[in-house]
LUMZA-197048 format. One record per residue (C-alpha): residue in one letter; x, y, z. Coordinates in steps of 0.02 Angstrom, whole numbers, plus 32768, in hexadecimal, padded with zeros to 4 digits. Example, Ala and Ser with C-alpha at 12.3 -4.5 7.8 and 13.67 -1.06 7.14 Angstrom:
BEGIN
a82677F1F8186s82AC7FCB8165
END
This chain:
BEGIN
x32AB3944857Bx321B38F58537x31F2383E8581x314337AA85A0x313737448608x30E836A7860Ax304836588661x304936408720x306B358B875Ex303C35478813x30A435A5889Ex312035498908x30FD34C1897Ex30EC34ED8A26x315534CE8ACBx313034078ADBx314D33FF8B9Dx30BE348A8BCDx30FA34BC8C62x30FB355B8CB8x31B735A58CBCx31FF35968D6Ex3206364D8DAEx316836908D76x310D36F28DE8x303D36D38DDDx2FA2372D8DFDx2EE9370D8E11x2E6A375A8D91x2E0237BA8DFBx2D6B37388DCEx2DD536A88E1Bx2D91365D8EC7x2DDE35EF8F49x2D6135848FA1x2D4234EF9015x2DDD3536908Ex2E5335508FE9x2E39349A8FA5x2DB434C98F18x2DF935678E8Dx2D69359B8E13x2D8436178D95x2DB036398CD6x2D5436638C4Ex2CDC35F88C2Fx2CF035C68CDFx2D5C35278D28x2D4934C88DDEx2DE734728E0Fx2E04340D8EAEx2EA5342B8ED7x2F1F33A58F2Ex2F5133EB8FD4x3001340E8F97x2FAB345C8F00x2F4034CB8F77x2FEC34E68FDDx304635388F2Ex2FAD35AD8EEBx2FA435E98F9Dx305136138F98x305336478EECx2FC136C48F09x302C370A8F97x30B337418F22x312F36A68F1Dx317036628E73x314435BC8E26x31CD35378E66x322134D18DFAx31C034328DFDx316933D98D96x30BF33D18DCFx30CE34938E0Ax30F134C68D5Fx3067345B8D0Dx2FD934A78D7Fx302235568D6Ex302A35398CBCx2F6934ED8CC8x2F2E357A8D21x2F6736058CAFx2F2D35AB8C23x2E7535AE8C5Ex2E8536608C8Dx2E7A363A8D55x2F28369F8D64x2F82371C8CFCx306137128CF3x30AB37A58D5Ex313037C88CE3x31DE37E78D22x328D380F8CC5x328237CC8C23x330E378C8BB1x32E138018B28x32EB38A48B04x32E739298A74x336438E28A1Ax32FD384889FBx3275388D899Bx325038B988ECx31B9392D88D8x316C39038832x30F9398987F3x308239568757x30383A0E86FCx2FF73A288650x300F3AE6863Dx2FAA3B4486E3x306C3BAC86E1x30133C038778x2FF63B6D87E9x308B3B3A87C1x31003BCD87F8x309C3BCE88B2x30CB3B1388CAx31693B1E8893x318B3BD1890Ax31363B7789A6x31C13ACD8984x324E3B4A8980x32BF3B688A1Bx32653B318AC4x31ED3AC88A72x325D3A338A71x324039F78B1Bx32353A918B81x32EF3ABF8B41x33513AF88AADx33A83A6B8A58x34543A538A9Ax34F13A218A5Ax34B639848A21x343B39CA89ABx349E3A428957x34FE3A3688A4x34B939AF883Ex34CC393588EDx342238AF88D9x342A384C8990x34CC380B8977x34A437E388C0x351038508824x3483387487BBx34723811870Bx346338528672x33A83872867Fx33D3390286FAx3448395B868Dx346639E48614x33A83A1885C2x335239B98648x334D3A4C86A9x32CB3AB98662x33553AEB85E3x33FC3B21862Ex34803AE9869Cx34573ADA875Ex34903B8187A5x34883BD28869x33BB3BC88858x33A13AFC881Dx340A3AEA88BCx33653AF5892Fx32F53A7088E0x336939EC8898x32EF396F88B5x326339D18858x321A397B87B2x319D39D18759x3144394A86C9x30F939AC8664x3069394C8606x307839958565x303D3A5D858Cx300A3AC18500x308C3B378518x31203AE5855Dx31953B5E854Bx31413BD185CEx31463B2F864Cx31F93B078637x32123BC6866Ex31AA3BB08701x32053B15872Ex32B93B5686FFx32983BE7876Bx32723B958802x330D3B1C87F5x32B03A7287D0x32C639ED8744x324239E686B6x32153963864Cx319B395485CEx312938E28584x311C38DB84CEx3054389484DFx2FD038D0856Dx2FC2384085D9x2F5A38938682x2F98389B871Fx2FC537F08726x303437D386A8x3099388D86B4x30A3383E878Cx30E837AF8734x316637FB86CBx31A438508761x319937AD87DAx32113766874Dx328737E68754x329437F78816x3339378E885Fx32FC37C38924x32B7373C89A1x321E37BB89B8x31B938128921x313B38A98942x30B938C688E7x3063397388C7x2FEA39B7886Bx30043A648814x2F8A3ABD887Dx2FE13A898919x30313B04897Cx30A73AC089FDx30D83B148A8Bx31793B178AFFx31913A5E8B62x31093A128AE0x317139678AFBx319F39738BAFx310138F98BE1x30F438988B45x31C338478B46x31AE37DF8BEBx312F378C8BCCx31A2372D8B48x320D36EF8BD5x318836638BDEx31C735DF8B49x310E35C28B21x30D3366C8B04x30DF368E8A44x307937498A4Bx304637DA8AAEx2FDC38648A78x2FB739088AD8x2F23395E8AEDx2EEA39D48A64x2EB03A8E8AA6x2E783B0F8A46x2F123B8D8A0Cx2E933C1A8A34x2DE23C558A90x2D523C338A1Ax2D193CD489F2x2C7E3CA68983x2C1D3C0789E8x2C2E3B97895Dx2CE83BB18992x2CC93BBF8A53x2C623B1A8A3Fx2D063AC589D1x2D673AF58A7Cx2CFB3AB08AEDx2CC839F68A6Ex2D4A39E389F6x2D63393C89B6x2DFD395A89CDx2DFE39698A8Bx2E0838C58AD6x2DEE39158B81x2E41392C8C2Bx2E5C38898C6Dx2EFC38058C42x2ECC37768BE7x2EFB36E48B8Dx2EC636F18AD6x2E7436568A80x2DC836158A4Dx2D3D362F8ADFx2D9236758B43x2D8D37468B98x2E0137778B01x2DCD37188A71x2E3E37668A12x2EB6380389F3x2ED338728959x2F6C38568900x2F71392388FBx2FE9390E8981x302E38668997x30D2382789C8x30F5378489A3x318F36FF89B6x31CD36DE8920x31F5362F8940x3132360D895Fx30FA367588C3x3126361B8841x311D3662879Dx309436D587E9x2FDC370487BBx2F7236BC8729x2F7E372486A0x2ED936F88653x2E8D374686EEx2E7437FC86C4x2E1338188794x2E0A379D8803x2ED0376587DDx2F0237988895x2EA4372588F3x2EAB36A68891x2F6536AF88B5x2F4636B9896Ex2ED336278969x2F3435CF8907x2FE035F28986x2F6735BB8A0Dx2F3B351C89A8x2FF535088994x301E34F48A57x305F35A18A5Fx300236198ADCx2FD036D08A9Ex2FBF374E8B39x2F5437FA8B37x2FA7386F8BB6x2F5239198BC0x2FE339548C41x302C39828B88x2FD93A0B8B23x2FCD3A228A64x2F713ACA8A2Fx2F203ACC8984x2EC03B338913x2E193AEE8900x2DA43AF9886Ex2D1D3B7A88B2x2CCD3B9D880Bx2C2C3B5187F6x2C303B07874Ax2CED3AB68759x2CC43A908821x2C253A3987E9x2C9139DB8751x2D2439AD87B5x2C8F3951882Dx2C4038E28795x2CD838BB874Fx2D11386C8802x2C4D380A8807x2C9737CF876Ex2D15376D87AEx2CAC37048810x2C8836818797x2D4536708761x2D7F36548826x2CE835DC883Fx2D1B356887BAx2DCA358087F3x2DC0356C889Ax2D0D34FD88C1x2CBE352F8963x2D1435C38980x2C8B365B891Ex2BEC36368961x2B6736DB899Cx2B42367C8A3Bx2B8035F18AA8x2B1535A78B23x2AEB350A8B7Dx2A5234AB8B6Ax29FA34DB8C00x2A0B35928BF1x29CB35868B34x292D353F8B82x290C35A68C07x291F363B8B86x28BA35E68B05x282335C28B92x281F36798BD2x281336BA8B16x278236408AFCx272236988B98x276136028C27x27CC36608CA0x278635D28D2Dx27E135568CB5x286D35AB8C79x289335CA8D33x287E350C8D56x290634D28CDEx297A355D8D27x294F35048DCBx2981345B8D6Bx2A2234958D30x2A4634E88DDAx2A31342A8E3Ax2A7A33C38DAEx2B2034368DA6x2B1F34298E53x2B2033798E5Fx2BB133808DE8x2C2233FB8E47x2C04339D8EF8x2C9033138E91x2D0033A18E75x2CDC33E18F2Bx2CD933448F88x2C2533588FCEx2B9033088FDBx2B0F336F8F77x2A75333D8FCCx2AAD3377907Ax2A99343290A4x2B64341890F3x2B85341D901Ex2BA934F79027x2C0A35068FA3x2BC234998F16x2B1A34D68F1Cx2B46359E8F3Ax2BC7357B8E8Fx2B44352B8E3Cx2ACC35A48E4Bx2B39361A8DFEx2B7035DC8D7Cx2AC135928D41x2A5135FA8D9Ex2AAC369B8D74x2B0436598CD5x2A5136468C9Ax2A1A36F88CBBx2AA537348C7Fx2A9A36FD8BE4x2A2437758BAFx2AA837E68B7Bx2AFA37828AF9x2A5D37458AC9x2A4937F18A90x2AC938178A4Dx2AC1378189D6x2A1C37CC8999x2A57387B896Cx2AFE3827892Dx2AC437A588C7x2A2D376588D8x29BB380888C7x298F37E38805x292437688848x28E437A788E6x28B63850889Fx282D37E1882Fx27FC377388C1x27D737FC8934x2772384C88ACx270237B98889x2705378C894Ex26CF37FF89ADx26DF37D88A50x279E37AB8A28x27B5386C89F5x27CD38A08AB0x2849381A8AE0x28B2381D8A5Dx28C438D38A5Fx28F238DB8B17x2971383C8AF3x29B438BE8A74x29C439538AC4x2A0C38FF8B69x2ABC38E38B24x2AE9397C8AFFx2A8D39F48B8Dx2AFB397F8C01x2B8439888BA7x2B733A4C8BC1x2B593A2D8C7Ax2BFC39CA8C85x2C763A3D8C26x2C0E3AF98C4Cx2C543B398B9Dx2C3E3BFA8B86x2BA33BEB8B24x2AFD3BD68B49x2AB03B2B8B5Ax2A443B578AB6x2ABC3B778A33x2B3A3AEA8A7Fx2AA43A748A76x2A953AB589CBx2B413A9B8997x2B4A39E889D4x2AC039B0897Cx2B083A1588E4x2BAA399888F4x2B443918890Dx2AE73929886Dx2B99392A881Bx2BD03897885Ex2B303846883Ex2B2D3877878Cx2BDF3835876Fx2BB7378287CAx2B2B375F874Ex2B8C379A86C7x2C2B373B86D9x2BC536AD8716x2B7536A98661x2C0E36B2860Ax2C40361C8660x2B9E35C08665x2B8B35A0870Fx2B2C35CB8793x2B8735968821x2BA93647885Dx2B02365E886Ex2AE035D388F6x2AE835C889A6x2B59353989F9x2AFB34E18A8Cx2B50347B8B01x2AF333F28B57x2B29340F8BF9x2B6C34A58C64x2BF834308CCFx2C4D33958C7Dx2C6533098CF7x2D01333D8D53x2DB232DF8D23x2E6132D68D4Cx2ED333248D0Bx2F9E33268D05x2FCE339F8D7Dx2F6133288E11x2EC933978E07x2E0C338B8DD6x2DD033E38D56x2D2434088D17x2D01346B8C68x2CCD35068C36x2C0835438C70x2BD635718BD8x2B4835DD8C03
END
């Protein structure tokens, strides 16, 4: 069956009430903090101070403790506020969906091999930790008689027999392989529906073709190279029992050790690998983003999908854009997705430009949100002052921000900043200023060797005495990076490796960002301040905004 689909439109509105469900269990990111006796909760990323009303202290004290959100009003909106900043993370419980629910919608243009190890690891216990039941068998689609889209040659080429019983929910788009025949095979094989695309389109429009032809509440999305393993949905489903959740992607882990270290440094910093720790996914905050390599997604929140004039970059611009939408998009490395990463130099080093490239495209799309550094006014300062040979001065405006955020969070916390009886607005303050400012070194860094190092590399040769600072801003990122995740390989070559990706990237950003004329990837976004004055809010809290240091 050959089929195109069109271009991607704006995905579904959101919930409108945004409240948390009643019945949802919470629990603190471990960088949350109670203080001033349970009345003050900072955390997040970037970081949030709320005062809390004393009934609001009462329910995240019980909520912490294990007890579910009650159903009221006010409850729900500062449960709902709190996972939305990233202060808490949703205990998922039953959920209302299961296998059944789900189309997984494979896009492949030939790569036959992939494609037979993703569709082996969906077979039999793959689906949930179980074989499909009753339910799934035959031609049965949820409760839905299939149309005539699911019939006759729109499986691979022959009548369903006893093997297309495992994966009814299966579709394969292939975008327009070279040899076709050898795909439909591969596909028929395994027991999952084909259907190809008489033009190449990328990966977003062949995930489009098969978002059209899904009829399930729930669509998967996997890449070829994905190998999925038994249970791959058993984390991901409940989080869909909350209304307002529209996707949740799993963490991506290597399918095998890295044998050469290009590979055992993919395993240890793939791009792919959002990391350990639950977030939620949107602009700024500790998951920016998640590849659409693994993806499921509720179909009444996608839309008509991805934009198909985005060849990389296409998955999070749908995530930002389902965030934009009202709909909240949850990383949850609980769940596991192993994949074969590229761990040959040329393609490796490739795949890395051609992602820099997006930059420029998602900028324009989605202002703000692709900058190489964020950072508040003070700390840019202080950094600038110590690279000009002040330390004494740099120090003093660190001291500066330190007593003016300060003064800021003693409104949140009710104190009187000038009196040494104000413990918890000065300790906060200093760090998030103090220590926000010397930690910014790091992704200081990094923005050098990821974006910024065409012009540094001249300035420290024509400067001298820049040559030393800028090479230890440089070479920070990634030695602590190796002290953080103790890859096997040696701090050398992984040094050597990240700055290798980072020269990809790099390359890419000022690539796309000339074929789009604009060089807005390329600068840094300051904010004035590291606290906004504190304000109410609905759910009878205050708030203050991000630090963005």
């Amino acid at each position: 069956m050959q089929v195109t689909a069109g271009p991607a439109g704006a995905p579904g509105p959101g919930p409108e009430d945004g409240l948390a469900p009643a019945g949802l269990c919470l629990r603190p990111d471990p960088g949350s903090r109670l203080l001033a006796g349970g009345m003050v909760l900072a955390g997040g990323f970037p970081v949030r101070v709320l005062r809390l009303t004393p009934s609001g202290a009462r329910h995240v004290a019980s909520w912490w403790s294990g007890t579910p959100v009650p159903d009221a009003p006010k409850a729900r909106a500062l449960a709902r506020r709190l996972l939305d900043t990233g202060i808490a993370h949703p205990v998922p419980g039953g959920s209302p969906w299961g296998p059944a629910d789900v189309t997984v919608v494979i896009p492949v243009r030939d790569r036959q091999a992939e494609l037979t190890r993703c569709l082996a690891g969906l077979s039999g216990g793959a689906w949930g930790g179980r074989p499909p039941g009753p339910a799934l068998s035959g031609g049965a689609w949820g409760g839905h008689p299939p149309g005539p889209a699911l019939s006759g040659g729109a499986w691979g080429g022959r009548p369903p027999g006893p093997a297309q019983t495992q994966m009814p929910r299966v579709v394969v788009v292939d975008d327009c392989s070279i040899d076709p025949a050898a795909t439909a095979r591969v596909v028929s094989g395994a027991g999952a529906r084909v259907l190809r695309r008489s033009v190449n389109g990328g990966p977003a429009a062949a995930r489009n073709t098969g978002l059209a032809a899904a009829d399930t509440p729930l669509v998967a999305f996997l890449d070829s190279d994905c190998i999925p393993g038994p249970g791959w949905l058993d984390a991901l489903l409940p989080h869909f029992a909350d209304p307002a959740v529209g996707a949740v992607a799993p963490r991506i882990v290597p399918a095998e050790p890295g044998r050469t270290w290009l590979a055992r440094y993919e395993a240890a910093s793939s791009t792919l690998d959002m990391g350990a720790r639950a977030s939620i996914v949107r602009p700024g905050s500790r998951v920016p983003y998640v590849p659409g390599a693994a993806l499921v997604v509720r179909r009444a929140a996608a839309g008509t999908g991805f934009t198909e004039t985005m060849r990389v970059g296409e998955d999070v611009d749908l995530v930002w854009r389902l965030a934009a939408s009202g709909w909240r998009v949850r990383y949850e490395p609980a769940a596991t997705m192993r994949h074969r990463h590229r761990v040959r130099l040329r393609e490796w080093f490739g795949r890395r430009k051609d992602y820099g490239t997006s930059a420029a495209v998602l900028e324009l799309r989605h202002p703000g949100a692709v900058r190489p550094l964020y950072v508040s006014a003070w700390t840019a300062l202080a950094w600038l002052a110590a690279a000009a040979g002040r330390p004494a001065a740099g120090a003093a405006l660190t001291a500066a921000g330190v007593a003016l955020l300060a003064r800021r969070l003693a409104r949140v916390t009710g104190e009187d900043w000038l009196r040494p009886t104000a413990r918890t607005a000065w300790p906060l303050a200093a760090r998030l200023a103090g220590g926000g400012t010397v930690a910014a070194g790091r992704p200081l860094g990094s923005a050098i060797s990821r974006t910024w190092w065409p012009v540094a590399l001249p300035a420290a040769m024509a400067v001298r005495r820049m040559r030393w600072p800028l090479a230890a801003l440089v070479l920070a990122p990634p030695l602590l990076d190796w002290l953080d995740r103790r890859p096997p390989l040696d701090p050398a070559r992984y040094v050597a490796a990240r700055l290798l990706d980072d020269m990809g990237y790099s390359l890419g950003v000022w690539q796309g960002c000339a074929a789009r004329r604009t060089i807005r990837p390329l600068l840094p976004r300051i904010a004035s301040r590291h606290l906004d004055t504190p304000r109410a809010n609905s759910s009878g809290t205050m708030m203050s905004s991000p630090d963005r240091s």
